[in-house]
Every structure is written in C-alpha cells, then in structure tokens.
N, C-alpha and C positions, 0 to 999 in steps of 0.2 A: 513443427512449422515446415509447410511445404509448399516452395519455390519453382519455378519453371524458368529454364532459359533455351535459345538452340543450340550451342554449343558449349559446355562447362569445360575450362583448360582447369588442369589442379598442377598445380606449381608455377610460382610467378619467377622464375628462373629465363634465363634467354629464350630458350625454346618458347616457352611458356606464353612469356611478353611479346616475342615477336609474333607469334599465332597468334595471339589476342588480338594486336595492331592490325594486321591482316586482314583477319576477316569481320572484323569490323569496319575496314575500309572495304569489305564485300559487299556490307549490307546485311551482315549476321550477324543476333543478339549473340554473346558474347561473355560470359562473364568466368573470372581468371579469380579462383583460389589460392592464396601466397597463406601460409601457417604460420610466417614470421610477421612482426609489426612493422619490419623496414627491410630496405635491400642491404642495410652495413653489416656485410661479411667479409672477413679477411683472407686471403689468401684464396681466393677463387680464379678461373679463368678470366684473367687478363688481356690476354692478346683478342687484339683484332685484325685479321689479314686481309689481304684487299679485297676479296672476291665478297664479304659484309661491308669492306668501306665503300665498294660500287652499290652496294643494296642501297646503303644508307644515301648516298646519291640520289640513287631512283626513288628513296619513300619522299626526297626533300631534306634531307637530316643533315647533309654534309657538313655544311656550314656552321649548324649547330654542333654536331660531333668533333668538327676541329678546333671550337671554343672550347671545348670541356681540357682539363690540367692533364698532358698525356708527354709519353717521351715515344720517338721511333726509331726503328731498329731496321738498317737496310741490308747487315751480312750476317751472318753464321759463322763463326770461327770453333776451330774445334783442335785441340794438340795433336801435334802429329809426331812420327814416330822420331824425331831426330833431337823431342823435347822442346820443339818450340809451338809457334802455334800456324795452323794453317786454312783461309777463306774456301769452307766449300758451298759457301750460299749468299750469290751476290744478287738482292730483289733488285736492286738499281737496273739490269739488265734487261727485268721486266718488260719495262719503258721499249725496247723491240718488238715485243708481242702487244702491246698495244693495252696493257695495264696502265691503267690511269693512276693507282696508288701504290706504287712499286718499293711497298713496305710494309713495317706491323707496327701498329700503333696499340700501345702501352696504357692504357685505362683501366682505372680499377671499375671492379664488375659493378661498383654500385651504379657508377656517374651513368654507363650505358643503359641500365634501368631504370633510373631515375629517369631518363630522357625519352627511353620509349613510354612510359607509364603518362607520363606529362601530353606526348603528343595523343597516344591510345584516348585520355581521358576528354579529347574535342571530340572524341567520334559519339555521340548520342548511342550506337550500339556498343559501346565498351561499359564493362564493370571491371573495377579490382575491389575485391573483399581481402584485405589483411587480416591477421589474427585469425586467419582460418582454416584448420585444417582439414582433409577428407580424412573420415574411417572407415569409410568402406561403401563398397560400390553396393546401387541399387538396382535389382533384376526382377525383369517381369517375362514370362515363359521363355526362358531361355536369353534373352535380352538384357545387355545393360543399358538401364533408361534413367543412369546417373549416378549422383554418388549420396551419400550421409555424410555431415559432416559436424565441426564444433569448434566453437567460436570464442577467444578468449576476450572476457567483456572487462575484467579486472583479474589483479593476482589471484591466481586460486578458484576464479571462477568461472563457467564457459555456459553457452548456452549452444543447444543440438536443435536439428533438421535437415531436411532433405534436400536438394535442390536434380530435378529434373531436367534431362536435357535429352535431343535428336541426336547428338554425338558428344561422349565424353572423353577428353584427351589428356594422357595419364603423361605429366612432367615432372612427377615429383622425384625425379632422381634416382641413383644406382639402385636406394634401400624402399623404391619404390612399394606403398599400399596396395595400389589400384594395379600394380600387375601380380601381384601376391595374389589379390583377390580375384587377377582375371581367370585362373590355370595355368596362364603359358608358360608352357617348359622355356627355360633359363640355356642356354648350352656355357660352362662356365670354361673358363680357362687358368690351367697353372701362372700363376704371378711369381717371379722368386726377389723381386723385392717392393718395399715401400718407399714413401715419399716423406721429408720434413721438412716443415716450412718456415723461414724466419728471415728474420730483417739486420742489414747491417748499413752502416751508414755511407753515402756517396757523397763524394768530396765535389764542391765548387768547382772545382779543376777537371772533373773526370768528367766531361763532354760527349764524348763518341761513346753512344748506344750500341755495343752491340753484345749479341747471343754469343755468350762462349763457356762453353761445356770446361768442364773440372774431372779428370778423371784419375782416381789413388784404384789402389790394389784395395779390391772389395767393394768402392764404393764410386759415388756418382756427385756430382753437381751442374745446377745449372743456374747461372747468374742472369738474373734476370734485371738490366736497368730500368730503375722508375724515379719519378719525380723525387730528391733528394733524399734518396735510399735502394739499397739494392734487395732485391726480393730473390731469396737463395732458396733453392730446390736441391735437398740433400740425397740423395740415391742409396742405401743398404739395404742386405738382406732381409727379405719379411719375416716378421717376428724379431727383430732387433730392437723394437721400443722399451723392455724390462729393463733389457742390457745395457743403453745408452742411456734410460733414466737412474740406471742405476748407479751408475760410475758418473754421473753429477754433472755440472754443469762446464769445470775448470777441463774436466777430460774431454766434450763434445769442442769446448773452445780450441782446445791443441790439436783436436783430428781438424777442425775446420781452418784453424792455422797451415796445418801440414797438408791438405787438402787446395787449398789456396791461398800462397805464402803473402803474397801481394798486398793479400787484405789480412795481413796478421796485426799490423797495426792497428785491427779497432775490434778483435772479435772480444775485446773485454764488454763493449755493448750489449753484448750476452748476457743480461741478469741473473737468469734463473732458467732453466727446461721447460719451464712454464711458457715461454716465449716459443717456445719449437713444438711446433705443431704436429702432430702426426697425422696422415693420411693413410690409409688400410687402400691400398692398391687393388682394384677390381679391373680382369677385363671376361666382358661375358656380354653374351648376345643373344636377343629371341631371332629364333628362325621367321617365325613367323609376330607382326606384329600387332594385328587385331581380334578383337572377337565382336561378335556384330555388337554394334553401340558402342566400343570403344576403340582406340588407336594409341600404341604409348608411341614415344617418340623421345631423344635425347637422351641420359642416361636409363631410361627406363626402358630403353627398347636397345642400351647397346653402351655400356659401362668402359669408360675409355681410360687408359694408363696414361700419365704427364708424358711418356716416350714416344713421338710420331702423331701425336693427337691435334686437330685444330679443331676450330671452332666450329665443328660439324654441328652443333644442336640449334644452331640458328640458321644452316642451308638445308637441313631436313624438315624447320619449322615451315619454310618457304615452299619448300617441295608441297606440304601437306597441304599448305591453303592453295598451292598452286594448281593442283591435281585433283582436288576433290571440296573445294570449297560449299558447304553445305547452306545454302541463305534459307532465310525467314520465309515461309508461306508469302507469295504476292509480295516479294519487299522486289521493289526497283532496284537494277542493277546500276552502278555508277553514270552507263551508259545509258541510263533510259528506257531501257528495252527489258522485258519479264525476266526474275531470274531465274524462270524454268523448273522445272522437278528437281527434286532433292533428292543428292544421289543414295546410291546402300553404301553406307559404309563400312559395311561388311568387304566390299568390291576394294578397298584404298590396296592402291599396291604403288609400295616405298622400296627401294633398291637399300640396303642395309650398306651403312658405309665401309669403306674401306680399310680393313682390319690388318692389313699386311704391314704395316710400321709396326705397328701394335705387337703383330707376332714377330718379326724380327725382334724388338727388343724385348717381348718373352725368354726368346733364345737365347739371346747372345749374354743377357743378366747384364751386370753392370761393370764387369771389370775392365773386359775389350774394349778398348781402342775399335778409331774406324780403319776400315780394313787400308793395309796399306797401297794397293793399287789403285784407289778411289784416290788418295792423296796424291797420288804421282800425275791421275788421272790431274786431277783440279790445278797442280803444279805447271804442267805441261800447258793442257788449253785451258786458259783462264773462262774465255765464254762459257765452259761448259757449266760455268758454276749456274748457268740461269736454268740449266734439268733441274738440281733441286732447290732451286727457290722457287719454281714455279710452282712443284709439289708442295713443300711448304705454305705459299702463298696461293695457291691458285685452287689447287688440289686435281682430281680427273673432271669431277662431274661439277660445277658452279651454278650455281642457280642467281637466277635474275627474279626482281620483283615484276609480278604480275601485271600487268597493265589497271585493272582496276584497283590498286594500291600508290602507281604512281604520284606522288604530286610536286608542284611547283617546289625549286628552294625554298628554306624558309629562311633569312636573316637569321645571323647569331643576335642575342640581346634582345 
C-alpha cells in the first residue's frame, strides 16, 4: 500500500508533535508516525523551561498548559563545599529580563503530548498514525521520497506500506532507523556514566519545588519534585547496571539512603530493581544533518546526557518549521497570500545545539562538586544567580513561534 503526504515526521515525541503542529498551522499536509499506541512513558523529559512556556503562549496553549497537574521549580541548589547546601540558580530573577515564566514547570511528558496532539488534530492538515513504525527509508535516484513502514493492527500482527513525502523528518530518537538508513556519520562522544530512574514518595508537607543535586563519592543525584512523588535521577559509572542489579535491591536502598539521608525514611518504597530504570547514557552528534529529502532533528540529530540538557528538541522543532517550512502545491498561506515555491530541502541549515554542558559534564564524571569559586561567586552577589538561570531557562539562541502559527488564547476547559 502506497500513501502520499508533504511532509512525513517519524516519531510522535516533542520534536516530532511540535513539527507536526507547525506546519500544519502552515498549510502543509503533514502526517506524524508514533510506533507506540499512546504517549504513557515514564521517566521521560519532564521539564519545561520558559523560553517553550513563551511558545506555548504564542500557539494559544497557555492557559491550557497551566491546567494540566504540574509542580514549579524556581531555584537550583546544589552542596557546597562547607556540607551544606548552596542557590546558584534563582529563575525568579528572570522577571528583570523581561521573562514572562521565570521557571520550570514539571509535567510528565505525556500531559504535553496529549495536548499538542488534541490541538494538531483541529488542523485539517494534521495526521497522527499510532501503532506505526518506519523501517526504512524510501529512495528514488539518489533521493529520499519517504519512508516504508508497519503498522500494528493487533497482538502479533502488522500490516506494511509506504507512505511518500517532499520532505521526510527523522525524530525517532538517539537509536534512530531513518538516520542509520541516511549514511550520516554519527561523531560519538565518551560518556563515563549512566542514569537510573525511580520514584520515591513526597510528603504533604514538602512544598518548596526545588532542584537540588545529591552528590556521594562515585556517584550522582538529582531530585526532581513532582506532583506527590519525587522523580530521582541516580548518576554511576557506565556499565554499573550488572553490579547494582546484582547486589539487589536492599543494597541500592542504603547507597540511596547514604546518598540522600533525608529521604532514608521511605527508600523501603523500593520494591524490587525492577522499579529502577536504567538509561544507557548517549552523547553524540551529526555534523551535518540532512541528505536531500530528509532532515533529523532531536535526538536523532544530537543524543543529549540528563547533565546541562533542556528541552532543545522542541526549539530545533521550531527552528525547522521556522526556516524552511515546505507547504502544499497552491495551498494558501494563513495570510492569504500564495505560499510560493517549495524550498530544496537539501539547503535546511540548523545551527546544532549547544554541546558545551554536555562536555563539561563528560569531564568532570560525577564525583566533583561545583567548583568552589562559583560558590563564593553566588555567596558573595546573589544577583549573579540570574547568569545561570537564564542559561538554564532561557538558553543562547530561543526561538519564538512563527507568525503564521500564532493564535488566540484558548480557555482551559
């Protein structure tokens, strides 16, 4: 069976959804490959920093997005060398630069998907096909003009086709198909640790959201607050998953006791290792990232570590529709006015993000502490805490929604 659309996104992942939303609000058919049946995955990219809660503004979504079950988070604290604990990230500060959201808002990754998919789904040019994965890209002289793909119709059984496109955009993630299948050289980089993921529970009483780092000899934490539970991001050496499933569940409870005493009262919520999730730590980048007929983008163009990372795959998704949005033969532009020739997509040029947290905590592994002149630094002028929260929050390069994207608030409810 074989399908035509203008632009095929593969992976319904943020990148993914928000491209879809986009350029459908362009006037470009549109249609978004997800290989899963639903967005409920655990332990995904949660945060959302303000320079997306401004996006989510300009598509209309605010309103709607501050309805969804979320917690926020306005400082960064992190131990300092004296054994106690010290703010070197106050977003509050924001609010001088003229940040309208001068924080991180804490949503699990489905609620944000669900919500773009909902609004995506008014635009006449949007498709979402769940249950559908790509296997591999379709090439005609030299050209990708799409993908093959396979469709799960019940347990056990799938049904295959093609679907054709003027530009195919590969979001399927770090273990991306469609960039396996493009050629393009990977440049990978040494990781020396990994990530585990698990849940402990947050007391009534424990109000004040914020980010605060955990750091023992060898290893890493980062406590993340959410709606009545905390979401812990464990930091050890890579290749430590044998060793810690090995030595059982009672031993991960007392490193994560000793790790974080505080919360020693409830790591018996710990059932089983089955509860701790392991993540295999990738950072690696294309130089380059199309070939004509296709463009990756988000993990598949640029594999990001938990250490220094934001929510870059949703202002690269922005960038793409923003710089080279490809519309339909003769489809009217929002404005009324032709939308003109259909660019080469071969020509897309994306500035690759910014890798430099990412390499810092390459280097420095998990054991160190922040340096102590930073500390004295933030001790001394407290203002300065708004350098890195802006980083955090804002990042260098922030992208805004396109003008023909904009629209009205929309009511929550």
């Amino acid at each position: 069976m074989s399908e035509r659309t203008t632009c095929c996104v593969v992976g319904g992942g943020p990148a993914g959804m928000m491209l879809g939303l986009l350029l459908a609000r362009a006037g470009v058919e549109v249609t978004v490959l997800e290989k899963h049946g639903d967005f409920l995955r655990d332990f995904r990219g949660d945060t959302v920093h303000p320079t997306t809660l401004d996006l989510l503004d300009d598509l209309g979504l605010g309103e709607r997005f501050a309805a969804l079950p979320q917690s926020r988070v306005d400082e960064v604290v992190i131990p300092d060398e004296r054994g106690g604990a010290q703010r070197v990230g106050n977003l509050s500060l924001l609010r001088r630069v003229g940040v309208r959201h001068p924080y991180i808002a804490l949503v699990p990754q489905w609620d944000l998907l669900n919500l773009l998919a909902e609004v995506a789904a008014d635009e006449p040019a949007f498709h979402l096909r769940l249950d559908t994965r790509a296997t591999s890209l379709v090439r005609e002289n030299g050209r990708v003009v799409g993908v093959r793909y396979a469709t799960t119709t019940a347990p056990g059984a799938e049904t295959t086709g093609e679907i054709r496109a003027d530009l195919t955009v590969a979001c399927d993630g770090r273990h991306s198909v469609l960039r396996t299948g493009s050629g393009l050289p990977v440049t990978e980089y040494d990781v020396p640790f990994d990530t585990w993921w698990f849940r402990l529970p947050r007391r009534p009483e424990e109000q004040r959201a914020t980010l605060r780092p955990r750091i023992g000899k060898g290893r890493f934490a980062v406590v993340i607050p959410r709606e009545g539970y905390y979401q812990i991001g464990y930091l050890a050496p890579k290749g430590a998953d044998a060793r810690l499933r090995a030595a059982g569940v009672e031993s991960f409870r007392a490193d994560t006791a000793e790790l974080m005493p505080e919360y020693a009262d409830r790591v018996d919520e710990i059932a089983s290792m089955d509860e701790v999730k392991h993540l295999d730590v990738k950072l690696n980048r294309l130089r380059r990232w199309h070939v004509d007929g296709l463009l990756c983008i988000g993990d598949a163009a640029h594999a990001m570590s938990p250490i220094g990372g934001r929510d870059l795959a949703i202002q690269v998704a922005v960038a793409a529709a923003t710089r080279s949005p490809p519309r339909c033969s003769g489809a009217p532009s929002p404005s009324g006015t032709s939308a003109g020739p259909q660019p080469q997509t071969s020509r897309v040029r994306l500035g690759p993000p910014d890798h430099a947290p990412q390499h810092a905590a390459r280097r420095r592994g998990t054991a160190d502490g922040p340096p102590a002149p930073l500390l004295r630094l933030m001790r001394a002028v407290p203002a300065a805490q708004i350098v890195p929260a802006y980083l955090v929050g804002v990042g260098f390069r922030p992208e805004r929604a396109p003008d023909f994207a904009r629209r009205e608030p929309v009511p929550a409810g």
